[in-house]
BARO-898752 format. One record per atom (N, C-alpha, C): residue in one letter; atom name; x, y, z. Coordinates in Angstrom, 2 decimals, decimal comma, padded with zeros to 5 digits. Layout:
// BARO-898752
@residuo = A&atomo = CA&X = X&Y = Y&Z = Z .
...
END
This chain:
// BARO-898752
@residuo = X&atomo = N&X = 043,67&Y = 017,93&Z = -020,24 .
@residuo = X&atomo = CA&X = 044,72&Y = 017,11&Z = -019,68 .
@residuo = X&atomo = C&X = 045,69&Y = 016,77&Z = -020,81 .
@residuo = X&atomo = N&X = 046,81&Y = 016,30&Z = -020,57 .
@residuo = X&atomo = CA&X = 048,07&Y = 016,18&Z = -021,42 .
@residuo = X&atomo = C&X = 047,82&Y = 014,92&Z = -021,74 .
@residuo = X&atomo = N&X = 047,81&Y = 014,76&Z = -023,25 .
@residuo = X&atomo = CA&X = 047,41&Y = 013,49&Z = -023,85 .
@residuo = X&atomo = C&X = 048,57&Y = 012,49&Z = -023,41 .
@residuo = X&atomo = N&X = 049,79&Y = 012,51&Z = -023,31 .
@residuo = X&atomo = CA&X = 050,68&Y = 011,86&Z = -022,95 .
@residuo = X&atomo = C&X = 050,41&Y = 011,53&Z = -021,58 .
@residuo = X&atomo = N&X = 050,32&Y = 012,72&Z = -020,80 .
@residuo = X&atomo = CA&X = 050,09&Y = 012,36&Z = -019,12 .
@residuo = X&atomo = C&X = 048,96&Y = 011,47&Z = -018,89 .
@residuo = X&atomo = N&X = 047,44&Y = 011,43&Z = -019,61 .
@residuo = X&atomo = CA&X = 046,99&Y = 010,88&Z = -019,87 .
@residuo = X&atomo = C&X = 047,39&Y = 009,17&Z = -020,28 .
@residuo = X&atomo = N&X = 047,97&Y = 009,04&Z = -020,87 .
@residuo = X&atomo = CA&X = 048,17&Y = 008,01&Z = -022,01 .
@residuo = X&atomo = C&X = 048,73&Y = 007,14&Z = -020,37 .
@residuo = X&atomo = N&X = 049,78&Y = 008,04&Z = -019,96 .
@residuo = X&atomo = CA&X = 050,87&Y = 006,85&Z = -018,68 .
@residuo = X&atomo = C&X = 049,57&Y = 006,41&Z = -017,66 .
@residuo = X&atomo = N&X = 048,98&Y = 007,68&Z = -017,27 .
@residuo = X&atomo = CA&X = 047,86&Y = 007,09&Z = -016,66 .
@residuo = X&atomo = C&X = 046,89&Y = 006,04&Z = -016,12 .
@residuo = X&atomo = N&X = 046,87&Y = 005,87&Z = -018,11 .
@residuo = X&atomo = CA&X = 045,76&Y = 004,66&Z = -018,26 .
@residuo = X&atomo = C&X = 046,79&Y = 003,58&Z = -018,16 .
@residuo = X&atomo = N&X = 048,26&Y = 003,65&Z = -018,83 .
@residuo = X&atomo = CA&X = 049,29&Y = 002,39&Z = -018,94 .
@residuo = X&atomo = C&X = 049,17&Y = 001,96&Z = -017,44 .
@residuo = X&atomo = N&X = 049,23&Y = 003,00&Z = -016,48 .
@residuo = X&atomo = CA&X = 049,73&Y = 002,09&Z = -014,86 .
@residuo = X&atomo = C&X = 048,64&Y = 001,82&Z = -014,41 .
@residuo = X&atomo = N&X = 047,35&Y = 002,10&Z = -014,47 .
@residuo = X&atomo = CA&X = 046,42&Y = 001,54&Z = -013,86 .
@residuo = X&atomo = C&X = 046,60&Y = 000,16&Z = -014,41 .
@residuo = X&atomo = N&X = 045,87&Y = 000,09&Z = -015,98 .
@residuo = X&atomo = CA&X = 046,06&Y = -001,33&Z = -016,75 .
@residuo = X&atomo = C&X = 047,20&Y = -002,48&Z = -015,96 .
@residuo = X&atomo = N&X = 048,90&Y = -001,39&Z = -015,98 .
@residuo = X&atomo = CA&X = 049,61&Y = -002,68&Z = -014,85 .
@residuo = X&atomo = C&X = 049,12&Y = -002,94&Z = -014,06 .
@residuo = X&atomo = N&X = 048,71&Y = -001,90&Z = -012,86 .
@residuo = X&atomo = CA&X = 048,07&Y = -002,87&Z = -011,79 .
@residuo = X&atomo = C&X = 047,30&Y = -003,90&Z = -011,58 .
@residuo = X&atomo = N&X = 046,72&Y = -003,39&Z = -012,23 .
@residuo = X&atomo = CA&X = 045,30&Y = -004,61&Z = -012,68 .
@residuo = X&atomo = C&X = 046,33&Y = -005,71&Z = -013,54 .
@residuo = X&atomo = N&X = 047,14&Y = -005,68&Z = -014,01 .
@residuo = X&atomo = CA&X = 047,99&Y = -006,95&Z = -014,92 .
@residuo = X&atomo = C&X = 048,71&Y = -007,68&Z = -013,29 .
@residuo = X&atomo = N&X = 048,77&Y = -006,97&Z = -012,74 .
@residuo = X&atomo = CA&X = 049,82&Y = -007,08&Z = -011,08 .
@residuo = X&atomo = C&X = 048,62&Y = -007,94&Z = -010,50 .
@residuo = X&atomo = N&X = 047,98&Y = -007,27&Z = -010,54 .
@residuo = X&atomo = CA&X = 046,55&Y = -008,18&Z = -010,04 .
@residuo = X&atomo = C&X = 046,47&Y = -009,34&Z = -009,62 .
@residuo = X&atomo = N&X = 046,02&Y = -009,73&Z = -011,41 .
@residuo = X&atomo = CA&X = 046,06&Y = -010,80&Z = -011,79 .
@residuo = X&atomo = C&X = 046,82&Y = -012,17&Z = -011,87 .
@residuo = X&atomo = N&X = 048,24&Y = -011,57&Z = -011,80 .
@residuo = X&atomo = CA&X = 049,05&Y = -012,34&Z = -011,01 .
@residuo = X&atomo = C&X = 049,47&Y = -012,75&Z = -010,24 .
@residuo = X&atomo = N&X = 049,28&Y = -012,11&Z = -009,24 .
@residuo = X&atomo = CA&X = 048,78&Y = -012,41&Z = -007,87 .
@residuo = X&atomo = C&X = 047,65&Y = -013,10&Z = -007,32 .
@residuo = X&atomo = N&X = 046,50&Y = -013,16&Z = -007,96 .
@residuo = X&atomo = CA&X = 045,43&Y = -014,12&Z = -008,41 .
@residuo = X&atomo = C&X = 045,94&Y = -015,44&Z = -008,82 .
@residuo = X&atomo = N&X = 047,07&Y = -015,28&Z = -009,66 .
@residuo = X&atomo = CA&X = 047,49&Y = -016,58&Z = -010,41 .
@residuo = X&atomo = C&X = 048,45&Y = -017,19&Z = -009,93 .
@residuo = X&atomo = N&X = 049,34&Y = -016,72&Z = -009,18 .
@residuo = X&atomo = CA&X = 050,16&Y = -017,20&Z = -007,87 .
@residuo = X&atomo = C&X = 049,58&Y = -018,33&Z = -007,02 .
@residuo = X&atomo = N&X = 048,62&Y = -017,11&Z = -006,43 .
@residuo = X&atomo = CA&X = 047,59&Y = -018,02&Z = -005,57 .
@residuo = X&atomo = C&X = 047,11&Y = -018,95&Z = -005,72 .
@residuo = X&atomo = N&X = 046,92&Y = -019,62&Z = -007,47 .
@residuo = X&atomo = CA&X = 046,41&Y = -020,25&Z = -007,93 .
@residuo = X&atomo = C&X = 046,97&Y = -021,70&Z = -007,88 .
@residuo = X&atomo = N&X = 048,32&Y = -021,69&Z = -007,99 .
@residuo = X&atomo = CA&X = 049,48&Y = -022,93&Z = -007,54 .
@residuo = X&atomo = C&X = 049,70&Y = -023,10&Z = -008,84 .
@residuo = X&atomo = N&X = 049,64&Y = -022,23&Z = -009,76 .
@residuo = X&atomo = CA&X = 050,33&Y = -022,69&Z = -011,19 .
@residuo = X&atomo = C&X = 049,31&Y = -023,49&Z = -011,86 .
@residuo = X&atomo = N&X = 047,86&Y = -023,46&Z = -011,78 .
@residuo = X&atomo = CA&X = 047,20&Y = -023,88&Z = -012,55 .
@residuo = X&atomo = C&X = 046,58&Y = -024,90&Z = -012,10 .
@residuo = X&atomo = N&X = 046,57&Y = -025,07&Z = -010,63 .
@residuo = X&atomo = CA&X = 045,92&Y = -026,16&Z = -010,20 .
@residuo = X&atomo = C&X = 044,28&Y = -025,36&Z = -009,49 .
@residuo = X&atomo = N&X = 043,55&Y = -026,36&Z = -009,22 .
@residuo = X&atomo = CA&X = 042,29&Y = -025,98&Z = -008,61 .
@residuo = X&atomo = C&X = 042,39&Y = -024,94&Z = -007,02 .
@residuo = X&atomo = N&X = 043,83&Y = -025,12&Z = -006,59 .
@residuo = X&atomo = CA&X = 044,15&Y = -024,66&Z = -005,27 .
@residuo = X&atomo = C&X = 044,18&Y = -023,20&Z = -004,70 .
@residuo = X&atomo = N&X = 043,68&Y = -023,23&Z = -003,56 .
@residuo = X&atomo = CA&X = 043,54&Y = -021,83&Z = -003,17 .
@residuo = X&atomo = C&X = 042,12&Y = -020,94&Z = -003,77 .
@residuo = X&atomo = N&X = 041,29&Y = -021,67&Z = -004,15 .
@residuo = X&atomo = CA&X = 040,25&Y = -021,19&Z = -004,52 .
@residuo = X&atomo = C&X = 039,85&Y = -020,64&Z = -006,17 .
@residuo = X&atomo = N&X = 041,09&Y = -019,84&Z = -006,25 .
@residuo = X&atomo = CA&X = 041,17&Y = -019,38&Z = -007,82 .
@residuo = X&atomo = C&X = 041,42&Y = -020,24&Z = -009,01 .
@residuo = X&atomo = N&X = 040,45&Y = -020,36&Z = -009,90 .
@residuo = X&atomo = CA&X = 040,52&Y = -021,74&Z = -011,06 .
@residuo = X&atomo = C&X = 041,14&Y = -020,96&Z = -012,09 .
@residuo = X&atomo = N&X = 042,05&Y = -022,13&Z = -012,89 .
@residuo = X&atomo = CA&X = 042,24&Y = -021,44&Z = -013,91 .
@residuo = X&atomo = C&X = 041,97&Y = -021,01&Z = -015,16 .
@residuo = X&atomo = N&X = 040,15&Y = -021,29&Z = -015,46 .
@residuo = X&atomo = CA&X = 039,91&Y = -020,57&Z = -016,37 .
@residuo = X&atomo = C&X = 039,25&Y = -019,24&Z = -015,55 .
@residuo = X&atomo = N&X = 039,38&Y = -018,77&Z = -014,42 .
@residuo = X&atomo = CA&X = 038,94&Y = -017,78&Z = -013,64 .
@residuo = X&atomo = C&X = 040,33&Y = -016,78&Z = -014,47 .
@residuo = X&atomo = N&X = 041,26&Y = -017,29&Z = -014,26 .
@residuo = X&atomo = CA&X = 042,82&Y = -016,05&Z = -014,36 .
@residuo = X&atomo = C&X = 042,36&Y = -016,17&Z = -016,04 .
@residuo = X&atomo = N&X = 042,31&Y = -017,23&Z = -017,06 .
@residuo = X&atomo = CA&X = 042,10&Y = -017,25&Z = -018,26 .
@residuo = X&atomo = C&X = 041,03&Y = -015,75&Z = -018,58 .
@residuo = X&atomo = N&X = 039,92&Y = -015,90&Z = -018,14 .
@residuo = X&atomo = CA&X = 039,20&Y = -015,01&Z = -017,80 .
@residuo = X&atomo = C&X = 039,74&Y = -013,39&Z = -017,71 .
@residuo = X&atomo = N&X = 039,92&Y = -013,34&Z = -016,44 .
@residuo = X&atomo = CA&X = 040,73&Y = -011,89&Z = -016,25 .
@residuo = X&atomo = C&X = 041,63&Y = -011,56&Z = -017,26 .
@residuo = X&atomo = N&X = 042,56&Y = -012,28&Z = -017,69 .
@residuo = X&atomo = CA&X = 043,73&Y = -011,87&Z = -018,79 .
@residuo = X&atomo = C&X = 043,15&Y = -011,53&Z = -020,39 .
@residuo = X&atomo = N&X = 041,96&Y = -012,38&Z = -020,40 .
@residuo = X&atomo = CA&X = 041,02&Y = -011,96&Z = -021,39 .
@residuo = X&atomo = C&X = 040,33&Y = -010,98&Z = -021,70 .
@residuo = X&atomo = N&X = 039,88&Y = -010,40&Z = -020,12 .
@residuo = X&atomo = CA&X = 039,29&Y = -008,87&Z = -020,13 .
@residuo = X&atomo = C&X = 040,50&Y = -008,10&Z = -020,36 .
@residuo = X&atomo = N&X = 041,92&Y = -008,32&Z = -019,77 .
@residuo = X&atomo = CA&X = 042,32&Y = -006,81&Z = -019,84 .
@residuo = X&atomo = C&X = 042,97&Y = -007,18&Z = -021,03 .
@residuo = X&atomo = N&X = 043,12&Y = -008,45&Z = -021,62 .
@residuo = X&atomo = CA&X = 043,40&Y = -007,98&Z = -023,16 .
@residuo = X&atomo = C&X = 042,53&Y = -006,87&Z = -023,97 .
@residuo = X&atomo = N&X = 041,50&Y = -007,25&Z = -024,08 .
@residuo = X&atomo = CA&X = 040,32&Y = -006,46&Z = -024,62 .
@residuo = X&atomo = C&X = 040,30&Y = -004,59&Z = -023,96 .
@residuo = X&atomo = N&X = 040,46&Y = -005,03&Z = -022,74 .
@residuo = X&atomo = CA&X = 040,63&Y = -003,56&Z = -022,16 .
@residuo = X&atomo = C&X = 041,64&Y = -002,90&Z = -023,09 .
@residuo = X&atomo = N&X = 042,22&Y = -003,38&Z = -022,87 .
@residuo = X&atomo = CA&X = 043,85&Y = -002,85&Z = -023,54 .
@residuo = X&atomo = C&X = 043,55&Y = -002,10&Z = -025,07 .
@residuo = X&atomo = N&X = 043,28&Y = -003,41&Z = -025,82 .
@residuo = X&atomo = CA&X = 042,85&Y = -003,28&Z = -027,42 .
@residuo = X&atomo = C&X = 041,58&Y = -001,67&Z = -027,50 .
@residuo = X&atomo = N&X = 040,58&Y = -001,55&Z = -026,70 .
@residuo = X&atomo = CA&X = 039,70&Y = -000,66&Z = -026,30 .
@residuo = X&atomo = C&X = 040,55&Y = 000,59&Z = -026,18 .
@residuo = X&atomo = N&X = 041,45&Y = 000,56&Z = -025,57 .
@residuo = X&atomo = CA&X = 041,96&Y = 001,56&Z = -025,24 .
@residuo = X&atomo = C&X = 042,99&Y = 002,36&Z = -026,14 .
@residuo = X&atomo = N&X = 043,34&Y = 001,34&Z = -027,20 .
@residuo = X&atomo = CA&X = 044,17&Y = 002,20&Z = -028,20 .
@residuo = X&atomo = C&X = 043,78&Y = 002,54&Z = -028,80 .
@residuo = X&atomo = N&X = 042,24&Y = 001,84&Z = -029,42 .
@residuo = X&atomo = CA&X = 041,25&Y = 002,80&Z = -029,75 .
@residuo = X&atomo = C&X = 040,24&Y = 004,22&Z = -029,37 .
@residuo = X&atomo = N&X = 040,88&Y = 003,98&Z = -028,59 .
@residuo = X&atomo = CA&X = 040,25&Y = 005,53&Z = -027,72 .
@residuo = X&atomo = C&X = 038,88&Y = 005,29&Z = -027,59 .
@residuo = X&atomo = N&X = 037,99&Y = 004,21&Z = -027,31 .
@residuo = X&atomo = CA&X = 037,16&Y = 003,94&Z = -027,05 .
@residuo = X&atomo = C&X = 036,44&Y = 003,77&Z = -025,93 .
@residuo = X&atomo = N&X = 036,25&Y = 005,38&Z = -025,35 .
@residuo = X&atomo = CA&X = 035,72&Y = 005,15&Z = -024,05 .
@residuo = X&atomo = C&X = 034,48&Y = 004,22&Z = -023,10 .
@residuo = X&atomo = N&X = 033,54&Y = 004,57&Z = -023,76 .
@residuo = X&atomo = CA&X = 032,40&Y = 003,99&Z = -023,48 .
@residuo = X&atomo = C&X = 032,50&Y = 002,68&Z = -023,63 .
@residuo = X&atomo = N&X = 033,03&Y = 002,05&Z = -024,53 .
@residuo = X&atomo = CA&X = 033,32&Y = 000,34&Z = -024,83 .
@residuo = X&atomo = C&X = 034,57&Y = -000,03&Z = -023,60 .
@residuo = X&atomo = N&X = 035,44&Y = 001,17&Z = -023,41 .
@residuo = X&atomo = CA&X = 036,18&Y = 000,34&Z = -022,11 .
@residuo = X&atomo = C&X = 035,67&Y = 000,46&Z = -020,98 .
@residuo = X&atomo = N&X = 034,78&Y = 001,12&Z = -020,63 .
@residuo = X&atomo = CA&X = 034,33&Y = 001,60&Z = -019,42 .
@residuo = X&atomo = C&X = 033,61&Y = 000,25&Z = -019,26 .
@residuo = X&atomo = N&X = 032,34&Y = -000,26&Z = -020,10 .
@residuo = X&atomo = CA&X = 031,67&Y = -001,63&Z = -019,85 .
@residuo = X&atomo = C&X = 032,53&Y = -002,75&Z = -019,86 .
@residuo = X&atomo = N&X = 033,64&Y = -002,54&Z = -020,21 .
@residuo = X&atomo = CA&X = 034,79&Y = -003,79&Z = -020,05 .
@residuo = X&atomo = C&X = 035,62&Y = -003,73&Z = -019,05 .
@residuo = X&atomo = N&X = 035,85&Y = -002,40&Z = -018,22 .
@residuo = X&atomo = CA&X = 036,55&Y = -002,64&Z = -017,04 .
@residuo = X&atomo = C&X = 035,38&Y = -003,26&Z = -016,02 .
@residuo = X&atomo = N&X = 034,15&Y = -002,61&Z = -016,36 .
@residuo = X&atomo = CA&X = 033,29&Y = -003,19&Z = -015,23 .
@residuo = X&atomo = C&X = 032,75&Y = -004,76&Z = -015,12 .
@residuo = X&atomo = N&X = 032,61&Y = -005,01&Z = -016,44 .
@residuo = X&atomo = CA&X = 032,45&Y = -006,53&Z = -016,75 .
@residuo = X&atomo = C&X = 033,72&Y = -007,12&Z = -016,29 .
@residuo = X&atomo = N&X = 034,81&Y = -006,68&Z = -016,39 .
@residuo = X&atomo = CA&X = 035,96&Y = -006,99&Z = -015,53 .
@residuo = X&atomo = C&X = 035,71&Y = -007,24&Z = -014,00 .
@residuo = X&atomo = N&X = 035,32&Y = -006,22&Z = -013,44 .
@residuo = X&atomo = CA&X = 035,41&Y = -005,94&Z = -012,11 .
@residuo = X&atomo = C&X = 034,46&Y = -007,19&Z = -011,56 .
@residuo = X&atomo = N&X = 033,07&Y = -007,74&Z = -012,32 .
@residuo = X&atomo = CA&X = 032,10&Y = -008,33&Z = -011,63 .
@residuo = X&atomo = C&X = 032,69&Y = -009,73&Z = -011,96 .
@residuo = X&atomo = N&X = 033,44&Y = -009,93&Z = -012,99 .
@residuo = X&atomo = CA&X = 034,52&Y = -011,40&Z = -012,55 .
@residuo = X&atomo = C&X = 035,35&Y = -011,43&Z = -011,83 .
@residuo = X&atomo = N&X = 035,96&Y = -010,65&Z = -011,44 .
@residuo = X&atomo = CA&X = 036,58&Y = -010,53&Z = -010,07 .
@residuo = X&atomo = C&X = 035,91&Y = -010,72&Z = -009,10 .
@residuo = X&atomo = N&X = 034,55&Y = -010,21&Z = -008,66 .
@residuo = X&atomo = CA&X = 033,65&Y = -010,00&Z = -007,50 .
@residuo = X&atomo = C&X = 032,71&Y = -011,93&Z = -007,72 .
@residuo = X&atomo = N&X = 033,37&Y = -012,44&Z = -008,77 .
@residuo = X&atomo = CA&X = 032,60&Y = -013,79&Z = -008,76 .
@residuo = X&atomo = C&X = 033,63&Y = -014,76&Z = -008,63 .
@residuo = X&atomo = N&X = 034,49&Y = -014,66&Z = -008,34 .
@residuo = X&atomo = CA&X = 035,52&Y = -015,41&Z = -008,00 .
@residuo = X&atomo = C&X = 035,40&Y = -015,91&Z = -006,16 .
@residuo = X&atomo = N&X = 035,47&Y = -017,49&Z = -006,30 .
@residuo = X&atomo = CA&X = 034,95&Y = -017,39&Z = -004,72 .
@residuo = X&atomo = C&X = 035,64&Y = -017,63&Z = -003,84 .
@residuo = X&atomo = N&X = 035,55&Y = -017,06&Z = -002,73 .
@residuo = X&atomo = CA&X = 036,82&Y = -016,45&Z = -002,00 .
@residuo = X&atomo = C&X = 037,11&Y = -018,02&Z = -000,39 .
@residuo = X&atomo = N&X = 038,41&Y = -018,84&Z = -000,52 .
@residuo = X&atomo = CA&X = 038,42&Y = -019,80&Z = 000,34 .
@residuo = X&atomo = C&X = 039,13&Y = -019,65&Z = 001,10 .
@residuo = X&atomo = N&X = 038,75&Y = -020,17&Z = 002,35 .
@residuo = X&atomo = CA&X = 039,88&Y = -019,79&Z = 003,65 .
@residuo = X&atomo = C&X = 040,95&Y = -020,78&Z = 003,16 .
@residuo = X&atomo = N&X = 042,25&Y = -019,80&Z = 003,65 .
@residuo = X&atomo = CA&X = 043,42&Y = -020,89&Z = 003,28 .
@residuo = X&atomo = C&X = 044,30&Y = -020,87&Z = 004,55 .
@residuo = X&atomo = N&X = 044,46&Y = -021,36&Z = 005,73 .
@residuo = X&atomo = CA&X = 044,73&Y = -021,26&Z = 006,45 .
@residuo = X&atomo = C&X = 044,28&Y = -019,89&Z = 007,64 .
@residuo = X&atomo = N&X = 043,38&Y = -019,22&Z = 007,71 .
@residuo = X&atomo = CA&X = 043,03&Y = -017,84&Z = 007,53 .
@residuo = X&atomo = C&X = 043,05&Y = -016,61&Z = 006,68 .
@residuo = X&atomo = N&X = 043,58&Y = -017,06&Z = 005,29 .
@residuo = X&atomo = CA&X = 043,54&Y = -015,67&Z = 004,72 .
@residuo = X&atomo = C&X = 042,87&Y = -016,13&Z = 003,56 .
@residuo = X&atomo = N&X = 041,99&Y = -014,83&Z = 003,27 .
@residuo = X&atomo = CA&X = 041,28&Y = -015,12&Z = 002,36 .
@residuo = X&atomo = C&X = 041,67&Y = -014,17&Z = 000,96 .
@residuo = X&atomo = N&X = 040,94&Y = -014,66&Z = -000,06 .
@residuo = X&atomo = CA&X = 041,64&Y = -013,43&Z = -001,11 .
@residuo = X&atomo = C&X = 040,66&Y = -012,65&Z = -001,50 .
@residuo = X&atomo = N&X = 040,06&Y = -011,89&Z = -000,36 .
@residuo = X&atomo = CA&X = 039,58&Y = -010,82&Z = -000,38 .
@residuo = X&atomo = C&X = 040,42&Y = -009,82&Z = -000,84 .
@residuo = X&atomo = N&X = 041,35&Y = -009,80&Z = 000,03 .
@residuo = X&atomo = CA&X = 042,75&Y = -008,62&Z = -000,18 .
@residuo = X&atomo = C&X = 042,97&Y = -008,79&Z = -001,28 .
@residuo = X&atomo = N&X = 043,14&Y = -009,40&Z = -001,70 .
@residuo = X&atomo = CA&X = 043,80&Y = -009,24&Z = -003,84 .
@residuo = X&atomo = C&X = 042,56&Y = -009,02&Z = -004,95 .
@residuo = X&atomo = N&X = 041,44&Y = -009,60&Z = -004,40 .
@residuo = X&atomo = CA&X = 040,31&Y = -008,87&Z = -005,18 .
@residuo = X&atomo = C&X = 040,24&Y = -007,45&Z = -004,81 .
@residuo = X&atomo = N&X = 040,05&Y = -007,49&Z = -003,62 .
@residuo = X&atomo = CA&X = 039,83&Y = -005,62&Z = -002,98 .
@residuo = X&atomo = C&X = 040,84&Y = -005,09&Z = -003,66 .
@residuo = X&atomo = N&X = 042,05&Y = -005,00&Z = -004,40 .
@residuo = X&atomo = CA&X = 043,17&Y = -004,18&Z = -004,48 .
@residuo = X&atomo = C&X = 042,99&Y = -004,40&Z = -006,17 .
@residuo = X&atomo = N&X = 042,63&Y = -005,52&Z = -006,77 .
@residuo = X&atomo = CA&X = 042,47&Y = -005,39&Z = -008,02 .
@residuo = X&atomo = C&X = 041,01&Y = -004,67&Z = -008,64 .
@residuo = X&atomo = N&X = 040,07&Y = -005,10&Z = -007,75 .
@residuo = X&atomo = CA&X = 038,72&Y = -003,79&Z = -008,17 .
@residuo = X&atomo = C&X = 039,17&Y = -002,39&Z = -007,76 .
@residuo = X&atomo = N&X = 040,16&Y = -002,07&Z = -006,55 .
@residuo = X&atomo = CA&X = 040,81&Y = -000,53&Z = -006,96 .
@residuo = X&atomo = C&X = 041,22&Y = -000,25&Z = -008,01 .
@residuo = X&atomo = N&X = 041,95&Y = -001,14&Z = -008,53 .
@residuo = X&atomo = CA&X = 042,84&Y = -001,20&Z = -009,65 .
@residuo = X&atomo = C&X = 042,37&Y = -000,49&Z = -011,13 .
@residuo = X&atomo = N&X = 040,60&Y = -001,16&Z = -011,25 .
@residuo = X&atomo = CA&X = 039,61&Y = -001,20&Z = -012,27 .
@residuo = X&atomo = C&X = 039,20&Y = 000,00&Z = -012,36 .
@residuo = X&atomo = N&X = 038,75&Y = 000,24&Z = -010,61 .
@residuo = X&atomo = CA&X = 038,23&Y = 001,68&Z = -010,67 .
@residuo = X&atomo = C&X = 039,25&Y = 003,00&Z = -011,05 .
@residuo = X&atomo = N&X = 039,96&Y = 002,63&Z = -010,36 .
@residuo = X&atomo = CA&X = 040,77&Y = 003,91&Z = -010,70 .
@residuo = X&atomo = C&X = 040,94&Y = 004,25&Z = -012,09 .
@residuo = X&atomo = N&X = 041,33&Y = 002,55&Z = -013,32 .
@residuo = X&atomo = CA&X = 041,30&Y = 003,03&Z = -014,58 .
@residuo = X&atomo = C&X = 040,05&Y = 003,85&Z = -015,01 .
@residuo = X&atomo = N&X = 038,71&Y = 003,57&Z = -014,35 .
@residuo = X&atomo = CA&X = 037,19&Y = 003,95&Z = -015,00 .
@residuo = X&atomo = C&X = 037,62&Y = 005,55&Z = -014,29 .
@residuo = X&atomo = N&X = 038,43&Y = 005,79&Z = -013,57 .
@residuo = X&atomo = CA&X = 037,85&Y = 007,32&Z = -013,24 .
@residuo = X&atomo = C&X = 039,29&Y = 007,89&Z = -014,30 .
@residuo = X&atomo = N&X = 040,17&Y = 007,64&Z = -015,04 .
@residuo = X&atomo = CA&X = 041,15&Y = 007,87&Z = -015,65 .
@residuo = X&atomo = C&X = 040,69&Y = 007,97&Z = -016,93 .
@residuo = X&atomo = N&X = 040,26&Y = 007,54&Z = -017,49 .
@residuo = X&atomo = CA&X = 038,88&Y = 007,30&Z = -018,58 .
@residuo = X&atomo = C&X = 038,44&Y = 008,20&Z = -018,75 .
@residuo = X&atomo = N&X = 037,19&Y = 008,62&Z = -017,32 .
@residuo = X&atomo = CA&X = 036,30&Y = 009,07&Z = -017,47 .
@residuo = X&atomo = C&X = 036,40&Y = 010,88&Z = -017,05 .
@residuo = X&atomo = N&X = 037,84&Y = 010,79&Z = -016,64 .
@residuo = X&atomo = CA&X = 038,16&Y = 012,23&Z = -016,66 .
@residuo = X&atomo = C&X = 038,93&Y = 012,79&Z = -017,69 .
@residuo = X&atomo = N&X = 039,15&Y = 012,23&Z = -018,20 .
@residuo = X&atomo = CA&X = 040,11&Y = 012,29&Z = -019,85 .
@residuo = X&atomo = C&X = 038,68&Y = 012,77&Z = -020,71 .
@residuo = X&atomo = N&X = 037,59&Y = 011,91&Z = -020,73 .
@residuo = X&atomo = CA&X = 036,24&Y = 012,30&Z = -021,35 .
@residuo = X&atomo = C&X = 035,47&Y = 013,58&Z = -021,11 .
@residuo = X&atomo = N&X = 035,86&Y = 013,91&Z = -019,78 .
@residuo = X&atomo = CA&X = 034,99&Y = 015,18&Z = -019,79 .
@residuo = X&atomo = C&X = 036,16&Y = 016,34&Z = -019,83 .
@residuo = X&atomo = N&X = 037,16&Y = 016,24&Z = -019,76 .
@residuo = X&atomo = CA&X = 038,30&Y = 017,57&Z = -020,04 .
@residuo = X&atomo = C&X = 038,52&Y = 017,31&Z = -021,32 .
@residuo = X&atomo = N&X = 038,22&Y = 016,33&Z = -022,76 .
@residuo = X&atomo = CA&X = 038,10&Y = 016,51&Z = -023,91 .
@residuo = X&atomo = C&X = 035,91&Y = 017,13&Z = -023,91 .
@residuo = X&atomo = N&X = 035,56&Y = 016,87&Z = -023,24 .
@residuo = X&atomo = CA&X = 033,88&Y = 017,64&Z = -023,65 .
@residuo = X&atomo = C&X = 034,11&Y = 019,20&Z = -023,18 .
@residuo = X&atomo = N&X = 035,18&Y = 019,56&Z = -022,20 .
@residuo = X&atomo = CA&X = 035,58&Y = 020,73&Z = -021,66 .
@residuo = X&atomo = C&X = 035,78&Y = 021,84&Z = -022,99 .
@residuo = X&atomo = N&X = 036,95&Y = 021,03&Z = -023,03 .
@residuo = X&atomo = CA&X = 037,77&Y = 021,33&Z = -024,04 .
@residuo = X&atomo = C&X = 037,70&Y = 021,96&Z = -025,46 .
@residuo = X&atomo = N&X = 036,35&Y = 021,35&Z = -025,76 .
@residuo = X&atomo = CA&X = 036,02&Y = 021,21&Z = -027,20 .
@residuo = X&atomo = C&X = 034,54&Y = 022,31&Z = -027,30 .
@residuo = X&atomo = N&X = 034,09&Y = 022,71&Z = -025,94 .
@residuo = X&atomo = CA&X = 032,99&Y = 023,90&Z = -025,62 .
@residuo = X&atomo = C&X = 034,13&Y = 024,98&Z = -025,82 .
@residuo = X&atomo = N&X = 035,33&Y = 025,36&Z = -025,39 .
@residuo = X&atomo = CA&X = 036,50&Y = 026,31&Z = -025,15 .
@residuo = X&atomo = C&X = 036,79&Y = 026,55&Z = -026,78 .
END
């Protein structure tokens, strides 16, 4: 794969997941207890994908892969409150896409460099 094509790859997943999170933090009322999402919950998330991030310019697969997922299971612990009927299922569901998709962006970059390097 094209290290560059690669490289945008991993950049737009990472936004989404940054899109995410803000949307998480929206919800949040600017830092109040409201809507379910606390704010050392978003403190949290912005913390993983810092680290994600830093992982990633290191080309450090295996160390980002356990950090998107340790990502993903703070997301999945975030607890979800009815707010008039809607819950924020939908913005977790769309930000663990978000995660996954980076882990399969990752993890196909890893095996077309193990390809690669048998060739």
């Amino acid at each position: 794969m094209n290290v560059g094509y690669h490289d945008a790859l991993v950049q737009m997943d990472i936004q989404r997941m940054k899109d995410g999170v803000m949307k998480l933090a929206k919800r949040n009322g600017h830092g109040d207890i409201q809507n379910g999402v606390q704010n050392h919950e978003i403190r949290e998330l912005e913390e993983s994908l810092y680290q994600i991030q830093n992982s990633v310019k290191i080309e450090n697969g295996y160390n980002t892969i356990k950090q998107v997922e340790n990502f993903m299971n703070k997301v999945e612990d975030i607890g979800e409150v009815d707010e008039g009927g809607l819950l924020l299922r939908e913005e977790k569901g769309l930000l663990i896409a978000a995660a996954k998709q980076l882990q399969d962006t990752i993890n196909n970059n890893s095996t077309t460099k193990k390809i690669d390097s048998k060739i």
